[in-house]
mmCIF file of the C-alpha atoms, coordinates in Angstrom:
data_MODEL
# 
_entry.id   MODEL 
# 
loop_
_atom_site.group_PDB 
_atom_site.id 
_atom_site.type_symbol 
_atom_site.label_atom_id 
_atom_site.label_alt_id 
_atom_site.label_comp_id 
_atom_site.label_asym_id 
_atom_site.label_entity_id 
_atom_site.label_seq_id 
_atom_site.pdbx_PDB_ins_code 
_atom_site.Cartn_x 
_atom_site.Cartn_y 
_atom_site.Cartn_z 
_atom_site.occupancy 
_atom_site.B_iso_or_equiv 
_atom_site.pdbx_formal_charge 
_atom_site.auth_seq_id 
_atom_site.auth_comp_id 
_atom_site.auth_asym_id 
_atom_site.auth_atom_id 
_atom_site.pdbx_PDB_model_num 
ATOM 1   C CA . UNK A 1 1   ? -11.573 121.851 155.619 1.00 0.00 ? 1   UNK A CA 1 
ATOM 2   C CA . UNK A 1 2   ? -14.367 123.274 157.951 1.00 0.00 ? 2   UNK A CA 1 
ATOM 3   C CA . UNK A 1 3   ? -13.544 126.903 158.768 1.00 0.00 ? 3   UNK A CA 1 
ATOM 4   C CA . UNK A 1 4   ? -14.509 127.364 162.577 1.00 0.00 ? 4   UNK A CA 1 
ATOM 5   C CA . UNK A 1 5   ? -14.079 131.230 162.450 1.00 0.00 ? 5   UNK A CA 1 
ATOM 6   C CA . UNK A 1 6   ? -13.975 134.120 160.294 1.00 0.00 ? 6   UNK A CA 1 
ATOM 7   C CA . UNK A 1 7   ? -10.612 134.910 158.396 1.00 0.00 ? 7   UNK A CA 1 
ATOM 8   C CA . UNK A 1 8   ? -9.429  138.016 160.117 1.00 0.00 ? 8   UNK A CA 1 
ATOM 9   C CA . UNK A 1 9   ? -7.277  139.346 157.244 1.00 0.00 ? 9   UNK A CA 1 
ATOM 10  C CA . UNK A 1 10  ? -11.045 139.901 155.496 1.00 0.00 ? 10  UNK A CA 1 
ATOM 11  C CA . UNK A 1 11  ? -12.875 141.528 158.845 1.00 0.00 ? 11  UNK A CA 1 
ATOM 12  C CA . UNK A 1 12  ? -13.670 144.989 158.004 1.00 0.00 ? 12  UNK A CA 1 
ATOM 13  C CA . UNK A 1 13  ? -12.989 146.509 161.699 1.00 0.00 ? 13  UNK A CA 1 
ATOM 14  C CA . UNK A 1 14  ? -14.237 150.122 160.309 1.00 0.00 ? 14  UNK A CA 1 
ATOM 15  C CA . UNK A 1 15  ? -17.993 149.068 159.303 1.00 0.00 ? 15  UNK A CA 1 
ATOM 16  C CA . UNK A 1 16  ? -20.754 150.973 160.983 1.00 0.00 ? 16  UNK A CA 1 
ATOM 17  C CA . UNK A 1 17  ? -23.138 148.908 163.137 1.00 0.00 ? 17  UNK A CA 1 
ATOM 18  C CA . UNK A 1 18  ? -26.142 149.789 164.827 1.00 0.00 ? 18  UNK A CA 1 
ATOM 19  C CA . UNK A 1 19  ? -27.105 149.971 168.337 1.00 0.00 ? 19  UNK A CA 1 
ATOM 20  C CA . UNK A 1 20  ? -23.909 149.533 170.097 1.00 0.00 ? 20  UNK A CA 1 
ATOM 21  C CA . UNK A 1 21  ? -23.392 146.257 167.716 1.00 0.00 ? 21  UNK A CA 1 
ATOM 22  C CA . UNK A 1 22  ? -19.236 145.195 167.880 1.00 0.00 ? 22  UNK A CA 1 
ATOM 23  C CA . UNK A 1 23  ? -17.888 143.541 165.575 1.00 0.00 ? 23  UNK A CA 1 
ATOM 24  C CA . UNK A 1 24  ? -16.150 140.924 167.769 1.00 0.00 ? 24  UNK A CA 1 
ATOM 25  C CA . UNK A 1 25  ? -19.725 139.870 168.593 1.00 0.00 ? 25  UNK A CA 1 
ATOM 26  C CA . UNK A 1 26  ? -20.292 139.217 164.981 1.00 0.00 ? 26  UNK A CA 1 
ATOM 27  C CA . UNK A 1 27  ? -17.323 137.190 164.932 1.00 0.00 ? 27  UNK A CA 1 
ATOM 28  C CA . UNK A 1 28  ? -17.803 135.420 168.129 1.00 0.00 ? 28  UNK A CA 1 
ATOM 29  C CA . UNK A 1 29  ? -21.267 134.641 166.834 1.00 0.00 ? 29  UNK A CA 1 
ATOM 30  C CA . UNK A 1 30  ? -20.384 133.290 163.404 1.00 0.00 ? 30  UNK A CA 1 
ATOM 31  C CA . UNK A 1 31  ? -17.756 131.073 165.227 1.00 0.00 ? 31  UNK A CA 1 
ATOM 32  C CA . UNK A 1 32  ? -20.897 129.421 167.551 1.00 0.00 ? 32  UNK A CA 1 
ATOM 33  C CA . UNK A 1 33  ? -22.852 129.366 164.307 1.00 0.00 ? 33  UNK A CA 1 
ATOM 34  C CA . UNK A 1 34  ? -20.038 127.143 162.614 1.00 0.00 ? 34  UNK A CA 1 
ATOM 35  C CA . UNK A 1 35  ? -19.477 125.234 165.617 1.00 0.00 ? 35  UNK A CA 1 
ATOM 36  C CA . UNK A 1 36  ? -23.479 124.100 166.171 1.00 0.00 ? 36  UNK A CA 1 
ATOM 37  C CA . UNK A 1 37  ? -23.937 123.589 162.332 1.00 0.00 ? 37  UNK A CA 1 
ATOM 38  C CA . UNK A 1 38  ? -21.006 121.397 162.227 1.00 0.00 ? 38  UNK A CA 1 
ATOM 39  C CA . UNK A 1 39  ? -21.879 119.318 164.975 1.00 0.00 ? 39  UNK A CA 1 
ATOM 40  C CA . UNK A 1 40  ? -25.335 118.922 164.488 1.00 0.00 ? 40  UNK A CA 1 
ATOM 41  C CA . UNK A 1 41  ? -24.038 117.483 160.916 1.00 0.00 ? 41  UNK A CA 1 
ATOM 42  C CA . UNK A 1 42  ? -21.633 115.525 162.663 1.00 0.00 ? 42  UNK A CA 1 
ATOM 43  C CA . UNK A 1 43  ? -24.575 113.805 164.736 1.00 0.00 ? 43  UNK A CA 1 
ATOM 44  C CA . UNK A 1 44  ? -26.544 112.823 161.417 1.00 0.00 ? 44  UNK A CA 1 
ATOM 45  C CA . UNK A 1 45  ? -23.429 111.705 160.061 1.00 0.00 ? 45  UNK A CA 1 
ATOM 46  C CA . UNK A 1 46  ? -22.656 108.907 163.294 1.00 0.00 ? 46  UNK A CA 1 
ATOM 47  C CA . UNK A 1 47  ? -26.787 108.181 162.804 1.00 0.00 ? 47  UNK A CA 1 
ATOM 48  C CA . UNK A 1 48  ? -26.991 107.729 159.681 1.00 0.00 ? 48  UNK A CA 1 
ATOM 49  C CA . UNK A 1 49  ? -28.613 110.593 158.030 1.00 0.00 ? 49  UNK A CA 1 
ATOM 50  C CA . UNK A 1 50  ? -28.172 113.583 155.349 1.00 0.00 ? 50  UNK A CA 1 
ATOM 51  C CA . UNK A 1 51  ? -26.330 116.320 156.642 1.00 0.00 ? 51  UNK A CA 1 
ATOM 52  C CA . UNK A 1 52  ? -28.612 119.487 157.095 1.00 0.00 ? 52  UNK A CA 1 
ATOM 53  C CA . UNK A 1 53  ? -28.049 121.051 153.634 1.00 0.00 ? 53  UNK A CA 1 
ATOM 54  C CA . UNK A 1 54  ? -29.130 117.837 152.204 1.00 0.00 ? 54  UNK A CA 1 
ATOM 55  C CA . UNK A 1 55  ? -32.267 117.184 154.402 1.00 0.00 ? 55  UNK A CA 1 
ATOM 56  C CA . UNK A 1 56  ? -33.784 120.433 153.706 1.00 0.00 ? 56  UNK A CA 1 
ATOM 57  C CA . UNK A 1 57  ? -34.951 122.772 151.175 1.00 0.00 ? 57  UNK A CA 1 
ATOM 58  C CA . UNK A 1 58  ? -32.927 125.870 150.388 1.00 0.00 ? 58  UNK A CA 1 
ATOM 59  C CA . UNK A 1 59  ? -35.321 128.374 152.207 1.00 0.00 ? 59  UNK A CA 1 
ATOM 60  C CA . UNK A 1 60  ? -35.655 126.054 155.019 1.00 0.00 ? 60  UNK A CA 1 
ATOM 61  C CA . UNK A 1 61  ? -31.817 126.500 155.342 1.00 0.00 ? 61  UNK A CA 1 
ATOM 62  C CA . UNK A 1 62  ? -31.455 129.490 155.018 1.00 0.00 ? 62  UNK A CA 1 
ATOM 63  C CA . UNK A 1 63  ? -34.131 130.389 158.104 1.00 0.00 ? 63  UNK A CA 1 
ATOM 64  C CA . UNK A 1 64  ? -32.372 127.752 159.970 1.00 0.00 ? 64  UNK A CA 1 
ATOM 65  C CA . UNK A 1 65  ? -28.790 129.336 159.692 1.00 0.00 ? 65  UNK A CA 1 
ATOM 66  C CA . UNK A 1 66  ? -30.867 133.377 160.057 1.00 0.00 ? 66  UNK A CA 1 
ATOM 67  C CA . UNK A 1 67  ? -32.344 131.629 163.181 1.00 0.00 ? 67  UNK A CA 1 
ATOM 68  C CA . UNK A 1 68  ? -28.923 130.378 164.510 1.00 0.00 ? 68  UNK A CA 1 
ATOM 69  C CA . UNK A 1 69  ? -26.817 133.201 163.646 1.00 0.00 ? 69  UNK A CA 1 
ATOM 70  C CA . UNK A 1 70  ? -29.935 135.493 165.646 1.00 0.00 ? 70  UNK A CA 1 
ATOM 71  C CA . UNK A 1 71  ? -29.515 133.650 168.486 1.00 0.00 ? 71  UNK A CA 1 
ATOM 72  C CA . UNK A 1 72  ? -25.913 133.559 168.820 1.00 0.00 ? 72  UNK A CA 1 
ATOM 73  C CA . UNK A 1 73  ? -25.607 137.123 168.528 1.00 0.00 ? 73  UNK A CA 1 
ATOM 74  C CA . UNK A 1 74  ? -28.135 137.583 171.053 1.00 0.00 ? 74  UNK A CA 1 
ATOM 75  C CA . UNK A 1 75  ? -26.080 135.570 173.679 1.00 0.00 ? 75  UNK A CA 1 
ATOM 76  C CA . UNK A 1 76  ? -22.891 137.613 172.948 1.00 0.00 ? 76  UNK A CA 1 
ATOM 77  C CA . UNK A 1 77  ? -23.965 140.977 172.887 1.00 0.00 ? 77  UNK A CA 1 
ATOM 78  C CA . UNK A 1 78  ? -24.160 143.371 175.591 1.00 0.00 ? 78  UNK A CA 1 
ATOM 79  C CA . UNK A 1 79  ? -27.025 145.515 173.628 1.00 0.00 ? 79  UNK A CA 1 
ATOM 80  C CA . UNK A 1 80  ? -29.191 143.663 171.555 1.00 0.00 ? 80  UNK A CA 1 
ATOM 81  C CA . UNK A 1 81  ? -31.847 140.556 172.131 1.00 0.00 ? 81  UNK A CA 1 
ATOM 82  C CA . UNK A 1 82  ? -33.533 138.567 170.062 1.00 0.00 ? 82  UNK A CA 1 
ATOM 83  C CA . UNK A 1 83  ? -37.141 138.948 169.309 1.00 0.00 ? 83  UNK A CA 1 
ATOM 84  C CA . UNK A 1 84  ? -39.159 135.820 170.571 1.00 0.00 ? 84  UNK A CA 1 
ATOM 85  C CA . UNK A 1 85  ? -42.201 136.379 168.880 1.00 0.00 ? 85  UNK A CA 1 
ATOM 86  C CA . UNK A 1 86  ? -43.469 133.825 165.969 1.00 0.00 ? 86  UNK A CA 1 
ATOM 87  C CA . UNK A 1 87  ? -43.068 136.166 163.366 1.00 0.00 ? 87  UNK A CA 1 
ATOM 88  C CA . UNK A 1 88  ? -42.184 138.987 165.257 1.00 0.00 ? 88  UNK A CA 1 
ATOM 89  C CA . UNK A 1 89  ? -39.736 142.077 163.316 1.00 0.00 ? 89  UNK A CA 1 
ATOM 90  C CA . UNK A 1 90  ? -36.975 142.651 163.233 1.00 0.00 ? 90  UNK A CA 1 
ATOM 91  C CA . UNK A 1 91  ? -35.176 139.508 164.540 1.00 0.00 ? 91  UNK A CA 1 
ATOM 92  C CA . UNK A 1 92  ? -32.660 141.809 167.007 1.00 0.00 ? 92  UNK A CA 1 
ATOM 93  C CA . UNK A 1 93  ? -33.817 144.468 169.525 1.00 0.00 ? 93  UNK A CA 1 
ATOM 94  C CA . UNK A 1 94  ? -32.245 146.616 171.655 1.00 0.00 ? 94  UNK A CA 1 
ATOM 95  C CA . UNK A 1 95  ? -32.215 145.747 174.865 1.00 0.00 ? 95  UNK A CA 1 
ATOM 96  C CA . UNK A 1 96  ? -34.982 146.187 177.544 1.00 0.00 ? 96  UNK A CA 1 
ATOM 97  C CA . UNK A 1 97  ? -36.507 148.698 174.702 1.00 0.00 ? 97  UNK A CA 1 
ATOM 98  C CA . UNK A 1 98  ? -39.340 146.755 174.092 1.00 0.00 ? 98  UNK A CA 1 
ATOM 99  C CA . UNK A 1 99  ? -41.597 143.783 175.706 1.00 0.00 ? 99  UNK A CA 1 
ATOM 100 C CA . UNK A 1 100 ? -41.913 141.272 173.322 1.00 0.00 ? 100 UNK A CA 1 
ATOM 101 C CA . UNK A 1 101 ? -45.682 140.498 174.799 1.00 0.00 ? 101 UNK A CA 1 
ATOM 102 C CA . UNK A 1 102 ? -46.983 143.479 173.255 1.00 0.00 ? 102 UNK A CA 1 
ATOM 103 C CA . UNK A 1 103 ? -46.900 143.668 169.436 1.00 0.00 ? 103 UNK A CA 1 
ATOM 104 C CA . UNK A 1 104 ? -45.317 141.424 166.646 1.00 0.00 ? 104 UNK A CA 1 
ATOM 105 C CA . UNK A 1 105 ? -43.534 144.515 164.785 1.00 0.00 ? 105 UNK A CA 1 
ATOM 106 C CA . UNK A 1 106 ? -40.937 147.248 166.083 1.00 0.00 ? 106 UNK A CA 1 
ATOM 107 C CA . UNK A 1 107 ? -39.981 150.046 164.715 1.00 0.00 ? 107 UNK A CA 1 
ATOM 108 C CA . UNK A 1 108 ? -36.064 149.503 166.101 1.00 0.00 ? 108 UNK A CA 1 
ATOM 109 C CA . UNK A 1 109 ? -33.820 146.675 165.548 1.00 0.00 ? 109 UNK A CA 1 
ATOM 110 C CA . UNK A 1 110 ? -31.895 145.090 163.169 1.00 0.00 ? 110 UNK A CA 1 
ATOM 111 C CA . UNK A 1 111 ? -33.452 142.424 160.213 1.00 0.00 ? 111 UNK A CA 1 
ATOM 112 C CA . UNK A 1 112 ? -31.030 139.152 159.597 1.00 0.00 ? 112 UNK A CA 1 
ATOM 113 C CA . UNK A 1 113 ? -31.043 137.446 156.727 1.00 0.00 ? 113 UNK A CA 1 
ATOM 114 C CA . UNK A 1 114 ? -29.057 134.444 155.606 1.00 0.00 ? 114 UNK A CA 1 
ATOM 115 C CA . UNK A 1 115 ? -28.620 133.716 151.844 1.00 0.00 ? 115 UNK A CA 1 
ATOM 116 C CA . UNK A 1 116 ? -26.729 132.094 149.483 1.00 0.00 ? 116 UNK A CA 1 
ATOM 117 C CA . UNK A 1 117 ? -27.813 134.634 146.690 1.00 0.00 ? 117 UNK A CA 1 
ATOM 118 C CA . UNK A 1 118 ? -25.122 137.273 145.430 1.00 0.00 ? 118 UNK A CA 1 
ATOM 119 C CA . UNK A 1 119 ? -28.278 140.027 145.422 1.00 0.00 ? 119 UNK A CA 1 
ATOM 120 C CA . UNK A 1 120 ? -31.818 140.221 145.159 1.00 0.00 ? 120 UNK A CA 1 
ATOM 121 C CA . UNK A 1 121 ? -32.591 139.442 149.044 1.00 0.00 ? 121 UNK A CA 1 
ATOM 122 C CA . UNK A 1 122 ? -36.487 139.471 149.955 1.00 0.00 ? 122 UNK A CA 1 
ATOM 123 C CA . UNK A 1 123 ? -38.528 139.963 152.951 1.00 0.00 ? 123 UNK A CA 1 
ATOM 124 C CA . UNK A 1 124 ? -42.154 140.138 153.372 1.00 0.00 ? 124 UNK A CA 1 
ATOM 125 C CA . UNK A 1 125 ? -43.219 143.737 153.511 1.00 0.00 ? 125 UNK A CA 1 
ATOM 126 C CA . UNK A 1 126 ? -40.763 147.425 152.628 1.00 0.00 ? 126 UNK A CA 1 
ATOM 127 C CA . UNK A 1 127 ? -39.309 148.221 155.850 1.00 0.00 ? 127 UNK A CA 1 
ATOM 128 C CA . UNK A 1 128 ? -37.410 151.055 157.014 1.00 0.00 ? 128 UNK A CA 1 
ATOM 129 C CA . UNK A 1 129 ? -34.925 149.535 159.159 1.00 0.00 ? 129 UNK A CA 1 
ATOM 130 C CA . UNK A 1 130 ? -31.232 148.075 159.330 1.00 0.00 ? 130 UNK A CA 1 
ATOM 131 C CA . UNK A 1 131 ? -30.869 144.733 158.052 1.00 0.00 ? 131 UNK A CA 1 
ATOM 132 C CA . UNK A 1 132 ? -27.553 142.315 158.061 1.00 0.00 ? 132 UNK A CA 1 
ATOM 133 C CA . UNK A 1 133 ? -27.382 140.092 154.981 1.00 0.00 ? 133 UNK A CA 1 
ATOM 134 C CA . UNK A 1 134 ? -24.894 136.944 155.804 1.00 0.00 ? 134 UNK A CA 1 
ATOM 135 C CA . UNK A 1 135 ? -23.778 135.157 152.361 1.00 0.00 ? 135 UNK A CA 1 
ATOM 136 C CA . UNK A 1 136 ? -22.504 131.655 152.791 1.00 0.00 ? 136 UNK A CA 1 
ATOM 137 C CA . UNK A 1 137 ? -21.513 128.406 150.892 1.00 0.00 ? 137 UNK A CA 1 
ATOM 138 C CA . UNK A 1 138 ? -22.665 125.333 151.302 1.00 0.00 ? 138 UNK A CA 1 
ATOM 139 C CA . UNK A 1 139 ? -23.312 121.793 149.733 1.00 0.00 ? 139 UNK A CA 1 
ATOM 140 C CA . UNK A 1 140 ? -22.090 120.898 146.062 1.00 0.00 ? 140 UNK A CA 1 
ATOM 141 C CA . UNK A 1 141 ? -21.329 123.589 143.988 1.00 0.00 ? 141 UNK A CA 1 
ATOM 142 C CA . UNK A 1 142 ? -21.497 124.976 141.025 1.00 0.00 ? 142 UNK A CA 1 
ATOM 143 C CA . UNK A 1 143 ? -17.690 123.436 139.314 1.00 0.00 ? 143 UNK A CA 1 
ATOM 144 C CA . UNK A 1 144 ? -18.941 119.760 141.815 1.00 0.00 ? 144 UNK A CA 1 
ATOM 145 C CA . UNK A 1 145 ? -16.823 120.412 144.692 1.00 0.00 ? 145 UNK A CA 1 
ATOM 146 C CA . UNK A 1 146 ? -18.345 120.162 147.957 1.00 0.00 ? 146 UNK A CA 1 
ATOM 147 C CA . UNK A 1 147 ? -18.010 122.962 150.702 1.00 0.00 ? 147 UNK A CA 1 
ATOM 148 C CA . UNK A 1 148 ? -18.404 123.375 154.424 1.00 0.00 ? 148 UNK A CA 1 
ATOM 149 C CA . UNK A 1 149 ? -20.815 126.045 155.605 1.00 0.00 ? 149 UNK A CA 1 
ATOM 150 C CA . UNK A 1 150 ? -18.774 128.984 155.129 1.00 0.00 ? 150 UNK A CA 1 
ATOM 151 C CA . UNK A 1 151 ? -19.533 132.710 155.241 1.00 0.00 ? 151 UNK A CA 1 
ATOM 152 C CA . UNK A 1 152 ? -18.304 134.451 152.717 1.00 0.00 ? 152 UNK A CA 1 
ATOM 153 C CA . UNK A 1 153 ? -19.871 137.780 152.848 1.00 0.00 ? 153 UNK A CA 1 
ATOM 154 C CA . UNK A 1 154 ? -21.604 140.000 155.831 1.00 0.00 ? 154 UNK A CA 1 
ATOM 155 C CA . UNK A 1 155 ? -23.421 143.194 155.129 1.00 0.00 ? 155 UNK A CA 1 
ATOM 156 C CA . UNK A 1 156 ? -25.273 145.767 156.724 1.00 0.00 ? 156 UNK A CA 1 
ATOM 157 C CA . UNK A 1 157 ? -26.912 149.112 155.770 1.00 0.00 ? 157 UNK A CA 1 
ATOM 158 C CA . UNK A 1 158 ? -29.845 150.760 157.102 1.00 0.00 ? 158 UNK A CA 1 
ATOM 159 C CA . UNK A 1 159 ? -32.651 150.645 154.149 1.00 0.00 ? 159 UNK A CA 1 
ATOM 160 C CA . UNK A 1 160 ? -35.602 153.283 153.337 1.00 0.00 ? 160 UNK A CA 1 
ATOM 161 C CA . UNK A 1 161 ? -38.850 151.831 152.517 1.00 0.00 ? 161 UNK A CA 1 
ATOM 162 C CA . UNK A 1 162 ? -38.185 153.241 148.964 1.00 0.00 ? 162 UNK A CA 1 
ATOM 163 C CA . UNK A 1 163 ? -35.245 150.573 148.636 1.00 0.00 ? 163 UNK A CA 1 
ATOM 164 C CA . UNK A 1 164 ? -37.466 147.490 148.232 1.00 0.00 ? 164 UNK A CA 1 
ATOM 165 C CA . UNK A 1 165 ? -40.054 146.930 145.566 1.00 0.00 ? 165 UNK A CA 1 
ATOM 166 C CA . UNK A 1 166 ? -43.209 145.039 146.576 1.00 0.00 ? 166 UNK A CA 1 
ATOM 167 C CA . UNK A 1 167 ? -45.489 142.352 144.781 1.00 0.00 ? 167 UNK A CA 1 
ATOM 168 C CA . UNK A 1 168 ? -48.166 141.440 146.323 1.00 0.00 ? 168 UNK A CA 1 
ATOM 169 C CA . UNK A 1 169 ? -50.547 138.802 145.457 1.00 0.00 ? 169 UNK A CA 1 
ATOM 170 C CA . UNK A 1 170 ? -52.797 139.198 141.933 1.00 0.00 ? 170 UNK A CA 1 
ATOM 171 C CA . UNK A 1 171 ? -56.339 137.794 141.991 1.00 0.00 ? 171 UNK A CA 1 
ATOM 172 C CA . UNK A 1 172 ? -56.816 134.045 143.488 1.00 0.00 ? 172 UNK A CA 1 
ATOM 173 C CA . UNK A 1 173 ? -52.941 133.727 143.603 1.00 0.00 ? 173 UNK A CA 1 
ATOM 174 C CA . UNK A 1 174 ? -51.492 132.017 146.979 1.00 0.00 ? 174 UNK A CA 1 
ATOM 175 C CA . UNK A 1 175 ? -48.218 133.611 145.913 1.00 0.00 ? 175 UNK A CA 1 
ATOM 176 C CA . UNK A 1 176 ? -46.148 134.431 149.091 1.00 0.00 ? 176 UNK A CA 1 
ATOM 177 C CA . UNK A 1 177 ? -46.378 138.660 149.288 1.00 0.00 ? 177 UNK A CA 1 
ATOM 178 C CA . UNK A 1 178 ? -42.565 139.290 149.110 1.00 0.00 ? 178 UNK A CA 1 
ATOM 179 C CA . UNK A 1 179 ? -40.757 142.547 149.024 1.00 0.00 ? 179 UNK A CA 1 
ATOM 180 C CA . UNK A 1 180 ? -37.401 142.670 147.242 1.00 0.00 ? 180 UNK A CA 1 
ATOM 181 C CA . UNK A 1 181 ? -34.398 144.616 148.197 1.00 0.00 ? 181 UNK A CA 1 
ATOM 182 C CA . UNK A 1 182 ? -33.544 147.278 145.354 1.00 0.00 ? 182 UNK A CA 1 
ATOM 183 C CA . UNK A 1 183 ? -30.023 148.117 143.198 1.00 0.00 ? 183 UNK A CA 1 
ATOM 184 C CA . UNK A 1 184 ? -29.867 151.510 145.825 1.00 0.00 ? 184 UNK A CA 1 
ATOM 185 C CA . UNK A 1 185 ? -30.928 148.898 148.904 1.00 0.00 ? 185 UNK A CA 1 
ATOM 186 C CA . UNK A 1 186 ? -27.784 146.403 147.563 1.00 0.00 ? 186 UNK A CA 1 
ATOM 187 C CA . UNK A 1 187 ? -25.988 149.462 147.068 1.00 0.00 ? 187 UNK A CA 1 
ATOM 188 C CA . UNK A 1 188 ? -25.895 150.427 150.638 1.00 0.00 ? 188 UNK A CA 1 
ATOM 189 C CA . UNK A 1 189 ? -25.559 147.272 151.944 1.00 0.00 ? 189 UNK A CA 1 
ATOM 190 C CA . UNK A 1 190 ? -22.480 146.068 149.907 1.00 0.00 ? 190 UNK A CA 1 
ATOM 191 C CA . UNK A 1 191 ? -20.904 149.741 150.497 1.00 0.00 ? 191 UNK A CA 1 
ATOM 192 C CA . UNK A 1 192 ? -20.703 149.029 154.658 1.00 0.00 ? 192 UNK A CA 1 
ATOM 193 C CA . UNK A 1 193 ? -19.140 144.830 154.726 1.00 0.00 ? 193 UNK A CA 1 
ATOM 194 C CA . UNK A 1 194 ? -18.717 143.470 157.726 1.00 0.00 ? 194 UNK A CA 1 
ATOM 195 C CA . UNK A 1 195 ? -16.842 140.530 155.764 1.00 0.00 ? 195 UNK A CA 1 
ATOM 196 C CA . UNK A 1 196 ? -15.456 139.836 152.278 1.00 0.00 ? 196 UNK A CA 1 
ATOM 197 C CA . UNK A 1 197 ? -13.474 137.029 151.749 1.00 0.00 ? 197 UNK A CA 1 
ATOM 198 C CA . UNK A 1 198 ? -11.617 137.482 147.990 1.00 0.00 ? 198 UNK A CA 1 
ATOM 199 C CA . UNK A 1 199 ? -13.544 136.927 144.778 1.00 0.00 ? 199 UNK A CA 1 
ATOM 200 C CA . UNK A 1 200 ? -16.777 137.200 145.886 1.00 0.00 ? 200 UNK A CA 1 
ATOM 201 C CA . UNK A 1 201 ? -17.722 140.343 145.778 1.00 0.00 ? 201 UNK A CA 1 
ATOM 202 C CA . UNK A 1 202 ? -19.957 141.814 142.860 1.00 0.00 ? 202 UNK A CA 1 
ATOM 203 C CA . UNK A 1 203 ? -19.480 144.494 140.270 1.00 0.00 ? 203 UNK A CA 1 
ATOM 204 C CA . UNK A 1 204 ? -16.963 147.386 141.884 1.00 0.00 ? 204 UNK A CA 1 
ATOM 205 C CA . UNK A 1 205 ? -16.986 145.742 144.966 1.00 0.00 ? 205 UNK A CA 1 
ATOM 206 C CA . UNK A 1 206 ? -15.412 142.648 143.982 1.00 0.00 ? 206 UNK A CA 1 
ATOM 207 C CA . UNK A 1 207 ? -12.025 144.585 144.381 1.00 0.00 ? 207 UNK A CA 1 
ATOM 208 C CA . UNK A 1 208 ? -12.695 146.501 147.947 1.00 0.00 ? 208 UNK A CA 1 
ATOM 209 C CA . UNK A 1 209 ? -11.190 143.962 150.870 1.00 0.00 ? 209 UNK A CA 1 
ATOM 210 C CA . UNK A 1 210 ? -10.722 145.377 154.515 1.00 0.00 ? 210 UNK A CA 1 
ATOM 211 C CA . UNK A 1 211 ? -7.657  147.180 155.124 1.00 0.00 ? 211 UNK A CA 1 
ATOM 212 C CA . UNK A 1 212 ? -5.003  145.637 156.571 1.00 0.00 ? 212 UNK A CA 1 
# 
């Protein structure tokens, strides 16, 4: 079954958020997110195609869901925009803060990344900034069963530069520069959920649900 929203017994109404951020934005945002995804599949489907975690790459994905769930959140909230700049940082801004014609990075805002990974979330350079981390399902997995986009996880924590590790490129190497996010980096993140659903958390989180 296709959720549509997230499960409210698991929304952790006590999280801190940044710049006037609610968490019924969040929520109303997640819900658009599910609702384009799943019709956008539901076009390929009646034409004959792959549905989107099929036709693309995991990273590809991943931007593509980042990208939506930016967007949405945008259109609900009363305080943030996104950032319209090709490869402009971070992906939110406060509103009216900033012009978007002027530079490509900002020191305010808040970074979103999309993942299916448990940990070990990247970005390009060590930032000092917030950043949202939304885990999700999707496609077959692991045991062969098939799920729906789903959100399983949503995190947020503002990190230090000193909470990612960089590697840059090494000689002739056309590796990607990526900066990883730290144990102290997942620490604070994980510490300050947005959204848990049961089982999925890791280590001494696994246990900690919202409150009822």
């Amino acid at each position: 079954m296709r959720p549509a929203e997230l499960d409210p017994r698991y929304v952790n109404r006590g999280v801190v958020l940044p710049y006037g951020l609610l968490v019924h934005e969040v929520e109303t945002a997640t819900a658009e997110t599910y609702r384009l995804f799943h019709g956008l599949n539901d076009y390929l489907a009646e034409s004959g195609f792959l549905p989107l975690e099929d036709l693309l790459l995991g990273n590809s994905l991943s931007g593509i869901i980042s990208e939506l769930l930016v967007k949405n959140i945008a259109r609900g909230s009363s305080t943030l925009e996104a950032n319209v700049r090709v490869g402009g940082y971070p992906d939110l801004l406060p509103k009216g803060r900033y012009s978007p014609d002027l530079a490509l990075k900002w020191e305010e805002g808040i970074e979103v990344k999309a993942s299916v990974q448990k940990g070990g979330w990247q970005g390009h350079n060590p930032e000092d900034c917030w950043v949202m981390v939304f885990r999700y399902t999707v496609g077959k997995q692991p045991h062969g069963e098939v799920a729906p986009l789903t959100f399983v996880e949503i995190l947020c924590g503002r990190l230090a530069k000193s909470d990612w590790s960089f590697s840059g490129r090494k000689g002739a190497s056309r590796r990607t520069p990526t900066a990883s996010i730290t144990t102290t980096g997942v620490e604070k993140l994980r510490s300050n959920f947005l959204y848990r659903a049961p089982g999925v958390g890791v280590g001494k989180h696994r246990a900690i649900l919202a409150e009822e």
